[in-house]
Z-matrix of the N, CA and C atoms (Angstrom, degrees):
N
C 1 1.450
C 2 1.527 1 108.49
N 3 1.364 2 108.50 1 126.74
C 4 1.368 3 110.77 2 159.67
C 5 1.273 4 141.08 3 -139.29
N 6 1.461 5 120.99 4 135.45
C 7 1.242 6 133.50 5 -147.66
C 8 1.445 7 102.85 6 -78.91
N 9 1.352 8 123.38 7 162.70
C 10 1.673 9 119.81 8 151.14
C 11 1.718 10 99.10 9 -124.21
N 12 0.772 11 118.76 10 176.69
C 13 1.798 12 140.42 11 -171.72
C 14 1.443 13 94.74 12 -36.16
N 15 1.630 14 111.34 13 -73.39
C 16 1.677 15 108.91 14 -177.62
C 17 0.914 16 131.81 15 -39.07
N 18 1.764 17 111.77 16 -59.23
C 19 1.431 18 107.14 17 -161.71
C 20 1.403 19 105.53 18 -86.73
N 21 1.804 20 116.73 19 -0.44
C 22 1.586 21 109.77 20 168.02
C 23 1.773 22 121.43 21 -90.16
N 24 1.388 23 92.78 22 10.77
C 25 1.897 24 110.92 23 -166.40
C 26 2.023 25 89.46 24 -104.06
N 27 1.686 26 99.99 25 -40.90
C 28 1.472 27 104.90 26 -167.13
C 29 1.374 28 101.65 27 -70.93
N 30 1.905 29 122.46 28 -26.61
C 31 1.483 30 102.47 29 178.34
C 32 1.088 31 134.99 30 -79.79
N 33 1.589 32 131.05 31 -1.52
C 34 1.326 33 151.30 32 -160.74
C 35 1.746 34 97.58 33 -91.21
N 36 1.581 35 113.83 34 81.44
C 37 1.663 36 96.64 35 -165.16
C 38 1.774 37 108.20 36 -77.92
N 39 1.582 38 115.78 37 -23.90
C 40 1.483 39 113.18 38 177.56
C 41 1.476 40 104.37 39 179.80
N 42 1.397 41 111.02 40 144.15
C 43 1.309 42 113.28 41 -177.19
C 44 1.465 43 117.22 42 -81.60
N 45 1.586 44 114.24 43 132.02
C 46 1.501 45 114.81 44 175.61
C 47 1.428 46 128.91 45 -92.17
N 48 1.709 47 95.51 46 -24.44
C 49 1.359 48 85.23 47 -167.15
C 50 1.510 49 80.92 48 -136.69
N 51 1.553 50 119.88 49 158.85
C 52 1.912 51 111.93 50 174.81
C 53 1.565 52 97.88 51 -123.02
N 54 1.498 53 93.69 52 162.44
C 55 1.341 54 111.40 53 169.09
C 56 1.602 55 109.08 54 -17.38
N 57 1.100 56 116.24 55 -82.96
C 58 1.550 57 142.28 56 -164.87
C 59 1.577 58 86.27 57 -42.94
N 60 0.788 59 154.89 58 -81.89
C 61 1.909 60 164.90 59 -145.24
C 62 1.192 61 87.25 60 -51.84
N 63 1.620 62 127.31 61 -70.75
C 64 1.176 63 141.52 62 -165.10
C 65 1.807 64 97.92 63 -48.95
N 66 1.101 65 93.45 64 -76.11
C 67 1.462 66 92.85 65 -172.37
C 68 1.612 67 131.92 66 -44.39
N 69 1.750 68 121.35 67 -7.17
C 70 0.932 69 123.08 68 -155.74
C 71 1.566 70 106.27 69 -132.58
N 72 1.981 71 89.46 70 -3.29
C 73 1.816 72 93.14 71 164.11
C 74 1.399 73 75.85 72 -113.81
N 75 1.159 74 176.84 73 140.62
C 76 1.693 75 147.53 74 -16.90
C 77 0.900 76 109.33 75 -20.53
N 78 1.626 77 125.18 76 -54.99
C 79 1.683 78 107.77 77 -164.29
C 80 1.019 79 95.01 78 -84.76
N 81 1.475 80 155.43 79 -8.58
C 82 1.561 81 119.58 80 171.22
C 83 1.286 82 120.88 81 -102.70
N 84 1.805 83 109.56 82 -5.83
C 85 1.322 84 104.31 83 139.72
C 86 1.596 85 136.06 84 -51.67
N 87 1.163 86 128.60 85 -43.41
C 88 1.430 87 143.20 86 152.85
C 89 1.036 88 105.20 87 -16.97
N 90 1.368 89 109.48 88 -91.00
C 91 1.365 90 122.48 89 177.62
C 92 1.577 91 138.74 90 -37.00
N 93 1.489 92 105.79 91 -29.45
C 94 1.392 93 136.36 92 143.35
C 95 1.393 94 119.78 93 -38.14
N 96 1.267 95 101.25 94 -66.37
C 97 1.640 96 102.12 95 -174.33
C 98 1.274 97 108.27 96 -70.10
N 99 1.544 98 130.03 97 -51.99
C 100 1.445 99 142.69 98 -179.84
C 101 1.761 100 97.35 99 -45.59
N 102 1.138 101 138.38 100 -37.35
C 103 0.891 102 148.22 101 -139.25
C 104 1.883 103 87.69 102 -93.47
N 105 1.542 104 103.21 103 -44.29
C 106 1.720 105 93.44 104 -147.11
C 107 1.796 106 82.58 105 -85.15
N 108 1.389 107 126.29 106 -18.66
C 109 1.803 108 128.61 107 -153.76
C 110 1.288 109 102.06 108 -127.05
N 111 1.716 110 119.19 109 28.23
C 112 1.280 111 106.71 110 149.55
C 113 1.732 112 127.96 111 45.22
N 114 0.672 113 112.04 112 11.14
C 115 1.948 114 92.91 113 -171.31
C 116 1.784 115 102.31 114 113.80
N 117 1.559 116 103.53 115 -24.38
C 118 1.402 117 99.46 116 -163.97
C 119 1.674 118 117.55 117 -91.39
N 120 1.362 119 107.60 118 133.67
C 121 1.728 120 100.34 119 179.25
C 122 1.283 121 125.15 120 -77.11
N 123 2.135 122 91.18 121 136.19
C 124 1.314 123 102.92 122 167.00
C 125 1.468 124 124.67 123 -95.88
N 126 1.117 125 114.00 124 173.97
C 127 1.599 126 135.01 125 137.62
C 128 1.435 127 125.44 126 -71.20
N 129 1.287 128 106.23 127 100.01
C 130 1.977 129 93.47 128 162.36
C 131 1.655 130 119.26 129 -116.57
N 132 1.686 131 92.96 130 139.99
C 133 1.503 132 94.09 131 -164.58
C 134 1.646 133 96.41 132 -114.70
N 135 1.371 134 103.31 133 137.27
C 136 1.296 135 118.73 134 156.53
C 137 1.359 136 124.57 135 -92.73
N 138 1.430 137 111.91 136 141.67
C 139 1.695 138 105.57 137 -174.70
C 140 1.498 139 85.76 138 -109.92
N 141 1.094 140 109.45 139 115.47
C 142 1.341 141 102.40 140 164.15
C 143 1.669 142 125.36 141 -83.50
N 144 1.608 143 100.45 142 -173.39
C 145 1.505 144 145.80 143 -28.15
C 146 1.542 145 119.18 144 -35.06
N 147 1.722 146 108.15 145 -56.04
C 148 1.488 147 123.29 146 -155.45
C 149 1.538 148 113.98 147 -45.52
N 150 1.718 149 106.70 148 -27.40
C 151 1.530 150 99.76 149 -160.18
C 152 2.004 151 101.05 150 -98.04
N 153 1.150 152 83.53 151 24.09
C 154 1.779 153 68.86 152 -178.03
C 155 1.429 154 115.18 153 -99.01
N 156 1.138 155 127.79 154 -26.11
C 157 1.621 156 117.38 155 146.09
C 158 1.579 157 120.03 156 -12.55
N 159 1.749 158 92.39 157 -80.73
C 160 1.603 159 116.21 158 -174.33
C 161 1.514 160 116.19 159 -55.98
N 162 1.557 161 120.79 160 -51.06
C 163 0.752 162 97.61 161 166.57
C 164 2.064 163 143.33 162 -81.18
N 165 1.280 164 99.15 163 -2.21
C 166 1.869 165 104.64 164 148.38
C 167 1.267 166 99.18 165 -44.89
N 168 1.619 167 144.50 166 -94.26
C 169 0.698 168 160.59 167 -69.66
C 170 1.894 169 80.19 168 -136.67
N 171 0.940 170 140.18 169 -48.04
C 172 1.660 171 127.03 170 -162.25
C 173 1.597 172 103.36 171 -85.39
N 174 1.786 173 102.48 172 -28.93
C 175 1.853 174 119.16 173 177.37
C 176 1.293 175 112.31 174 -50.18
N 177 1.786 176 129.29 175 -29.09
C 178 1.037 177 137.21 176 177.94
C 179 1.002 178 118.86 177 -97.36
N 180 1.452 179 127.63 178 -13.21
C 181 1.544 180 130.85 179 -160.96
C 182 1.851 181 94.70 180 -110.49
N 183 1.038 182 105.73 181 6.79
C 184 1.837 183 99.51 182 167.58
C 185 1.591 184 111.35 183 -121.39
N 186 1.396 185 117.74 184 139.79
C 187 0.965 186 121.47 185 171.55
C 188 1.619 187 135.48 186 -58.75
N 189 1.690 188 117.97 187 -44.99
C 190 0.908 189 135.59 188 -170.82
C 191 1.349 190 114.76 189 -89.70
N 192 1.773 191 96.43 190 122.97
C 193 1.519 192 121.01 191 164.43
C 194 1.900 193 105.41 192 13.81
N 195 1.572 194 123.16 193 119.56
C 196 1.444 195 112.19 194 171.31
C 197 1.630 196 106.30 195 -151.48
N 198 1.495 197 104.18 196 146.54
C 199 1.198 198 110.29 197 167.63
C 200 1.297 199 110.50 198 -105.58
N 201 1.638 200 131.45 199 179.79
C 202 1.317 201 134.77 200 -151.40
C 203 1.623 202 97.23 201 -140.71
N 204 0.786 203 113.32 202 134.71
C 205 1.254 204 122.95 203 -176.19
C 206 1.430 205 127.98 204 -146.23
N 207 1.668 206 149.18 205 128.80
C 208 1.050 207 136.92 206 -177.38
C 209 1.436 208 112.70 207 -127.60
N 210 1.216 209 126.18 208 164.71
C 211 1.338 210 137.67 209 -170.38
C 212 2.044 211 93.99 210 -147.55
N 213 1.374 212 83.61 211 163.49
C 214 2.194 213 86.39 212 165.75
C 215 1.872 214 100.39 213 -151.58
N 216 1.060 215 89.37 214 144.54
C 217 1.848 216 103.28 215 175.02
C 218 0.837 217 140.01 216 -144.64
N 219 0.983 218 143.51 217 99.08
C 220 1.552 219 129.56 218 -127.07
C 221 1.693 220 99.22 219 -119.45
N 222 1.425 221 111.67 220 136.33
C 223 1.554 222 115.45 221 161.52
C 224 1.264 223 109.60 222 -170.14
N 225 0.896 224 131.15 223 87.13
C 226 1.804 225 145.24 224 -123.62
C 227 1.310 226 104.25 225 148.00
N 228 1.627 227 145.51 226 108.43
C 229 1.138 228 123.36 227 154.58
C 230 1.110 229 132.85 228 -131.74
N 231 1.588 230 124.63 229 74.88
C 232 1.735 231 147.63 230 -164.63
C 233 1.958 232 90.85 231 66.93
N 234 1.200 233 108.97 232 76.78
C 235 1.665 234 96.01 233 177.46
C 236 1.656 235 98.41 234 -179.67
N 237 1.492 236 131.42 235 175.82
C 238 0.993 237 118.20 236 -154.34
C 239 1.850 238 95.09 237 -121.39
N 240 1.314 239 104.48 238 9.77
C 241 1.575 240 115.04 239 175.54
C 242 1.519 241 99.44 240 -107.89
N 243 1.949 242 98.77 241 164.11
C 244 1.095 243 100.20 242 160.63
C 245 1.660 244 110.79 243 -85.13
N 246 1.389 245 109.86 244 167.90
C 247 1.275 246 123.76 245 162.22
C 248 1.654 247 121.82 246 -53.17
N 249 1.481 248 89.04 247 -53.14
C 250 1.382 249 110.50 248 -151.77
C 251 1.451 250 136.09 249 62.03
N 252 1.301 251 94.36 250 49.45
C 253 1.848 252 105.57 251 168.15
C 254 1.655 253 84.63 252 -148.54
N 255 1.357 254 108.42 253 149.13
C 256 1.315 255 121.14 254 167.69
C 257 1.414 256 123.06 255 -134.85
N 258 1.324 257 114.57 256 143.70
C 259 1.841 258 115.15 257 -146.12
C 260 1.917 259 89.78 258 -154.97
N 261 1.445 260 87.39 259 118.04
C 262 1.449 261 96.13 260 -179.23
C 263 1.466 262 101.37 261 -90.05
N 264 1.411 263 136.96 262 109.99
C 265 1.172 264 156.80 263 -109.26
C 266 1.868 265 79.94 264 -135.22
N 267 1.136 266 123.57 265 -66.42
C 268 1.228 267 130.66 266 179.93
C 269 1.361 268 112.55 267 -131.80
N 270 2.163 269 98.67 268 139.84
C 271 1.702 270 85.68 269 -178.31
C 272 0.983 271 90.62 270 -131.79
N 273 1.700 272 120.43 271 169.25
C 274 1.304 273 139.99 272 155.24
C 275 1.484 274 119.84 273 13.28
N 276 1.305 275 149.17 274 103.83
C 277 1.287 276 120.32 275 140.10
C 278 1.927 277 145.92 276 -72.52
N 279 1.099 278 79.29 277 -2.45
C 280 1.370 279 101.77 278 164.04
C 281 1.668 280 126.08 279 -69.37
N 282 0.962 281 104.54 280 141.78
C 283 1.812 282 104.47 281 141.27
C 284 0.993 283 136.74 282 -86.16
N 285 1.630 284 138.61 283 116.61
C 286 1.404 285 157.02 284 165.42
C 287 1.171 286 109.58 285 -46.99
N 288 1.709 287 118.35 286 -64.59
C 289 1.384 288 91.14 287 -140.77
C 290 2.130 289 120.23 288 -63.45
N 291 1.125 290 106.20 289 165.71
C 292 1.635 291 121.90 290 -161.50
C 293 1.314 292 127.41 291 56.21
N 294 1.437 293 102.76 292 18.17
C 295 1.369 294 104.97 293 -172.18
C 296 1.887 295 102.53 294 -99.06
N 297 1.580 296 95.89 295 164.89
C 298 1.469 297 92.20 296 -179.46
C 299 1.787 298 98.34 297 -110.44
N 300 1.578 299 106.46 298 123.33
C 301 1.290 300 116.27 299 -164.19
C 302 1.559 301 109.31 300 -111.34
N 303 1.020 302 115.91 301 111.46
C 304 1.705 303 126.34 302 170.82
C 305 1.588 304 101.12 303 -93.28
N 306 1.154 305 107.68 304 113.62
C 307 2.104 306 116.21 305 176.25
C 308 1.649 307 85.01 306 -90.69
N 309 1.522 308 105.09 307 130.39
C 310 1.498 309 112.40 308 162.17
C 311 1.328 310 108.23 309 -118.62
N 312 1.570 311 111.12 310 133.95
C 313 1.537 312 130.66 311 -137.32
C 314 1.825 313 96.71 312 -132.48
N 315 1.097 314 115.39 313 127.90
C 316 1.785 315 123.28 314 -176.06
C 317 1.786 316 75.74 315 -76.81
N 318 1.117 317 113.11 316 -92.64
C 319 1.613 318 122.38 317 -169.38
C 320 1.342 319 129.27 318 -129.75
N 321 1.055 320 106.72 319 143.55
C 322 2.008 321 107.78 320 -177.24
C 323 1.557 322 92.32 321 -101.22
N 324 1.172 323 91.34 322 152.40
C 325 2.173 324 97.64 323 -169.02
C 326 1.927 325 86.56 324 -162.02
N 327 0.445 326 125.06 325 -150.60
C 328 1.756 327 120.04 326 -178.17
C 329 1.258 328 87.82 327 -18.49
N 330 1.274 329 124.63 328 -83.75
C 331 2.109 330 106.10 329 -143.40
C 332 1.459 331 91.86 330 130.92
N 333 1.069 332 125.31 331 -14.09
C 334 1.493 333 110.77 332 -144.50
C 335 1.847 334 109.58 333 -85.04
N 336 1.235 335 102.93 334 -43.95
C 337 1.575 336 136.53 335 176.06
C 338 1.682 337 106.49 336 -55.35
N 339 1.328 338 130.12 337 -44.68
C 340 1.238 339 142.90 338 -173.51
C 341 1.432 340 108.46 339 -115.49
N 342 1.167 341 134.89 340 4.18
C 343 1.063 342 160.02 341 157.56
C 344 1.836 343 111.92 342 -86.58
N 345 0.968 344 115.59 343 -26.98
C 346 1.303 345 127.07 344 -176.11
C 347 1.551 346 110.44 345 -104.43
N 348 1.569 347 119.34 346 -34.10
C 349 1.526 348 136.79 347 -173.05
C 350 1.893 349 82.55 348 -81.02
N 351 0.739 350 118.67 349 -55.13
C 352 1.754 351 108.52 350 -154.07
C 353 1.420 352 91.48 351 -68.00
N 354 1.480 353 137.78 352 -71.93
C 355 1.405 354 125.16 353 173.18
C 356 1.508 355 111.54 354 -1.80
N 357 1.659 356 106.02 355 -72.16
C 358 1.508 357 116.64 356 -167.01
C 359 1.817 358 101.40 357 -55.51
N 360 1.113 359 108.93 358 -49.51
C 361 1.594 360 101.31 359 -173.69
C 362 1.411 361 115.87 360 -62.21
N 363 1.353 362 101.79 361 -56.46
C 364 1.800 363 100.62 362 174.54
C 365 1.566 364 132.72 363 -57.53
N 366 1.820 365 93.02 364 -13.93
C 367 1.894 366 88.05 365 148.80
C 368 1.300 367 120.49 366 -68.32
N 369 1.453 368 134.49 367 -31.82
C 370 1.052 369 124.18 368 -152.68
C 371 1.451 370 99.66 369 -98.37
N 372 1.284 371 144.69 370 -4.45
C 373 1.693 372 133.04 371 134.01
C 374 1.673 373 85.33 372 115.00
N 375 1.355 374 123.66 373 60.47
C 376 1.818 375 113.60 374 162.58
C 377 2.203 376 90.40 375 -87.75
N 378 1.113 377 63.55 376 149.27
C 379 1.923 378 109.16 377 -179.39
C 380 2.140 379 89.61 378 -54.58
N 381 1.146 380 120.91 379 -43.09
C 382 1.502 381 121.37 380 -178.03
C 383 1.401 382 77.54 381 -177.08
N 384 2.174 383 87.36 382 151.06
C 385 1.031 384 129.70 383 173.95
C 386 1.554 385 120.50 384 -153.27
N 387 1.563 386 108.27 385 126.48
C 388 1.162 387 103.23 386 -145.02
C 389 1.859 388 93.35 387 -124.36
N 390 1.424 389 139.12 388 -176.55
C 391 1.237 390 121.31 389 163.45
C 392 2.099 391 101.66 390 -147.59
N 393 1.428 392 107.86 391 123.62
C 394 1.231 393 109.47 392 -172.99
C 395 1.901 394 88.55 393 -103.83
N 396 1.018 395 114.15 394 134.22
C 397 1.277 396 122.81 395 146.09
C 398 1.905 397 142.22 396 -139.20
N 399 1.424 398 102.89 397 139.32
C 400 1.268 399 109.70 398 175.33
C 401 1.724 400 126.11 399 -25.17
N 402 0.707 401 87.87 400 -70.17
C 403 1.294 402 105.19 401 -167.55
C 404 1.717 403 115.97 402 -117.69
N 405 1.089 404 125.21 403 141.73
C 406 1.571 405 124.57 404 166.26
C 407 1.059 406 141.87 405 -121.51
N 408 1.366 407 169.77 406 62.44
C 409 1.556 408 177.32 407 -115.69
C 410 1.489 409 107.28 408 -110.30
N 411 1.342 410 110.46 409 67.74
C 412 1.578 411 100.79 410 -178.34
C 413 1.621 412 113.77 411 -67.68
N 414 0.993 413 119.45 412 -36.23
C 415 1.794 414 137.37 413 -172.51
C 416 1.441 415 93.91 414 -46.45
N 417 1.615 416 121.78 415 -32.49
C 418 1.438 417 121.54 416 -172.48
C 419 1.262 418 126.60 417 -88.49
N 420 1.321 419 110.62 418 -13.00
C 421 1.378 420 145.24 419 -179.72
C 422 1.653 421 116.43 420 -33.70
N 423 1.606 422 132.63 421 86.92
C 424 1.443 423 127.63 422 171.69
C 425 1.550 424 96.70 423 -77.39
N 426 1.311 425 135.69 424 -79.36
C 427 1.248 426 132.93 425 -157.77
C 428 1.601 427 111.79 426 -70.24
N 429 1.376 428 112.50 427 178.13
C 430 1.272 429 110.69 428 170.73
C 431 1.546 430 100.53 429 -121.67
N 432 1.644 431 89.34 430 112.61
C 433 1.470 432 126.49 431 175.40
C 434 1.571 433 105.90 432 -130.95
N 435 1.490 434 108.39 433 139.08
C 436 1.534 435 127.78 434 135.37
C 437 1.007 436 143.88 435 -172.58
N 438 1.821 437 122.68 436 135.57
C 439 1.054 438 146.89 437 -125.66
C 440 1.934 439 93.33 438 -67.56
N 441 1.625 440 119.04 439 153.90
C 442 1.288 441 100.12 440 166.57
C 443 1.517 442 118.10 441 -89.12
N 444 1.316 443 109.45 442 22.54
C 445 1.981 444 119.61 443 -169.78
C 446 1.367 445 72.61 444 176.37
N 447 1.698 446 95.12 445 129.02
C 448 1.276 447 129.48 446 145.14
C 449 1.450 448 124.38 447 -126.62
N 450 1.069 449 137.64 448 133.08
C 451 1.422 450 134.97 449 -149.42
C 452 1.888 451 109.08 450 -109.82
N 453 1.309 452 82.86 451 -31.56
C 454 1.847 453 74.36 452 166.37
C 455 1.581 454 107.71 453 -159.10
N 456 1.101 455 135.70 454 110.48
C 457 1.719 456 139.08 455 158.79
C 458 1.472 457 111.69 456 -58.02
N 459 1.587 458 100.49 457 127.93
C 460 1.307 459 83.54 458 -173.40
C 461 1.546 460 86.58 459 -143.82
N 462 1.677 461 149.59 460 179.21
C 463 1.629 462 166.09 461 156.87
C 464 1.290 463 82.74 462 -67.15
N 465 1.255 464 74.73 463 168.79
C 466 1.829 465 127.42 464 -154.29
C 467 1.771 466 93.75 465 -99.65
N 468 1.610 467 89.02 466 80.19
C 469 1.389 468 94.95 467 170.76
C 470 2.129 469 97.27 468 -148.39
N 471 1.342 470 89.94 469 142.43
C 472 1.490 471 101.64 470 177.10
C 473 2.001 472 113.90 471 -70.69
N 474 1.505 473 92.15 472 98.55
C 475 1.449 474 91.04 473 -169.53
C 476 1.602 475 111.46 474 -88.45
N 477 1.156 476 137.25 475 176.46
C 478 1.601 477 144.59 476 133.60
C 479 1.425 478 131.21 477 -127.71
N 480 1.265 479 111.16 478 170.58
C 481 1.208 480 117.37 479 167.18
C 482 1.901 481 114.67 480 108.27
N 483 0.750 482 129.98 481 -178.32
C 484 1.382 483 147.39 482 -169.43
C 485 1.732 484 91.43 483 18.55
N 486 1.395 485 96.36 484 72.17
C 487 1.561 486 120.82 485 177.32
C 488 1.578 487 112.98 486 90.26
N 489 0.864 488 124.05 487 -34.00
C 490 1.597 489 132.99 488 173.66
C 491 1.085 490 123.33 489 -49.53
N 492 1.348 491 129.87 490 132.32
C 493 1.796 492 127.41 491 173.12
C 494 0.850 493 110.87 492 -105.48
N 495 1.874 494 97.63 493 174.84
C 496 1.467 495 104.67 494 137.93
C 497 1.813 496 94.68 495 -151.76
N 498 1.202 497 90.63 496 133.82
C 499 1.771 498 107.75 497 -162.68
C 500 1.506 499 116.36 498 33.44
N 501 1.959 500 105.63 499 55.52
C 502 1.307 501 103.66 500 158.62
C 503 1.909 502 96.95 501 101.65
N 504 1.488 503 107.25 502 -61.09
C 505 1.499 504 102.18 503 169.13
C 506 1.566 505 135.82 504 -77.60
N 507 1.573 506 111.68 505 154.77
C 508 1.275 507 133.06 506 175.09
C 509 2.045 508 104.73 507 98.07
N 510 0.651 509 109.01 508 20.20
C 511 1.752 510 113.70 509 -173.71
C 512 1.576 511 96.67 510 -64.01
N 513 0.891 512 86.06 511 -33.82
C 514 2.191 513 104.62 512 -169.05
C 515 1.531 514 94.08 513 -57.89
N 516 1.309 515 129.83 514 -54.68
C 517 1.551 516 141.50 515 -144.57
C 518 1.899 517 94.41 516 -53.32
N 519 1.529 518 89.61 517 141.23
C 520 2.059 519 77.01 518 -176.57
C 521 1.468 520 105.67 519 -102.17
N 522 1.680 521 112.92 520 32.14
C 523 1.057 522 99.71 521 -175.66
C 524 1.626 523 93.80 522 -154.92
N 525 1.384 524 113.56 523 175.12
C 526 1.756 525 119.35 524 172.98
C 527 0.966 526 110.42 525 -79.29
N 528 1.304 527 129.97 526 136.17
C 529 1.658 528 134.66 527 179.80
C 530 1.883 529 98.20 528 -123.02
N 531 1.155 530 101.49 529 159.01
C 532 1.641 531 123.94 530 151.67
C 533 1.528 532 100.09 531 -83.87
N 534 1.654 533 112.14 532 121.83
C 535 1.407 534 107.39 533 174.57
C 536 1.810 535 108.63 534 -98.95
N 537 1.013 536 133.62 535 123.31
C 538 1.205 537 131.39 536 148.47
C 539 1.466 538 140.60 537 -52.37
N 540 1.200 539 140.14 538 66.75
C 541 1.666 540 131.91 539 -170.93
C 542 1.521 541 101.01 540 -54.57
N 543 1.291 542 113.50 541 -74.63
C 544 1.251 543 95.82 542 -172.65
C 545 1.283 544 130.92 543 -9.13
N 546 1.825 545 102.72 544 -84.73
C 547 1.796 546 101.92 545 175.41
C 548 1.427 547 89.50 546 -36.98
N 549 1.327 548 161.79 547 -125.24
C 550 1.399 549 134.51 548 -37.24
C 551 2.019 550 74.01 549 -120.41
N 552 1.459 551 120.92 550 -7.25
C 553 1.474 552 110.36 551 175.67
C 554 1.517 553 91.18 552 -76.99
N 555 1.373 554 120.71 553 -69.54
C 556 1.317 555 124.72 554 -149.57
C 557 1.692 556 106.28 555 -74.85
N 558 1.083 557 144.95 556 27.52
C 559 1.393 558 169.09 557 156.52
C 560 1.871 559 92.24 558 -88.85
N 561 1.147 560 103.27 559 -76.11
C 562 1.373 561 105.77 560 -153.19
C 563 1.685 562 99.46 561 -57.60
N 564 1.307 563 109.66 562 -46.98
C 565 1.671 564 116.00 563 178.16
C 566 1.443 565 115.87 564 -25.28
N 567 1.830 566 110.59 565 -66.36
C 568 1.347 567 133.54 566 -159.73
C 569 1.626 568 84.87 567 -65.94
N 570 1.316 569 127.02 568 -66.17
C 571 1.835 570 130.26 569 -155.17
C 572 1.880 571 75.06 570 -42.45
N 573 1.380 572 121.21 571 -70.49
C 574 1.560 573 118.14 572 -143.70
C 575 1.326 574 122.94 573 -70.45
N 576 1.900 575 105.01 574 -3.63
C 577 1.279 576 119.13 575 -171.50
C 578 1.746 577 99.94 576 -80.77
């Protein structure tokens, strides 16, 4: 799918959360983590794509000793539902076990996706494992999951931006948006009509 200017201007329906918000639950996320690991080093894992914004941005805002780490999982596929199959696309190159592991999470929306990643990790025996996430959608919630830091609760609306998509676009946006498909379907319709 590809966008031109309009129908990627028409999907941005309103901003929820701004720069400034973001930036001011990082630092007390920081402080959070520094708080629970003492001096002591972690691991932080990104599941990608969505969380790699956030986690730039939380990697600097903690004090204590950290390694970087990524994983990918996919259950999402160019659409504003889940799939519902989840497929760890990329894992770890690291070794876990005794390590103290913080998973940094764009958003929990079912559970199902990060719900499925922690299984896999907690076989492999880290010392603590903890899960910070962006954003939260409990209303959407199949499994029983929850995050130990969540940074903002928000309805059951298809968001983007500050890493978030929708088919690949808006990751750039420095802030949370309400995404619209529609406009950016019914844009594309009229250009092709």
């Amino acid at each position: 799918m590809q966008l031109d200017t309009e129908q990627y201007r028409n999907g941005i329906r309103r901003v929820l959360i701004n720069p400034e918000q973001i930036r001011e639950k990082i630092i007390q996320a920081g402080k959070y983590i520094d708080g629970l690991y003492d001096g002591t080093p972690i691991l932080l894992v990104s599941i990608l794509k969505g969380s790699f914004v956030f986690l730039a941005d939380l990697c600097r805002a903690v004090t204590v000793p950290c390694e970087v780490g990524f994983m990918a999982a996919k259950s999402y596929y160019e659409d504003t539902q889940s799939a519902g199959i989840v497929s760890i696309t990329m894992d770890l190159q690291q070794e876990i076990k005794d390590y103290n592991v913080v998973i940094v999470e764009d958003i929990i929306d079912t559970g199902r996706t990060l719900n499925d990643v922690l299984k896999l990790l907690r076989a492999r025996e880290p010392h603590s494992l903890h899960v910070v996430t962006l954003l939260d959608k409990p209303s959407r919630r199949i499994v029983e999951l929850r995050a130990d830091l969540s940074l903002f609760e928000i309805e059951d609306y298809f968001v983007i931006g500050y890493g978030l998509d929708y088919g690949e676009y808006y990751r750039n946006l420095p802030y949370i948006a309400e995404c619209d498909p529609k406009k950016i379907k019914s844009t594309g319709a009229e250009k092709n009509a």
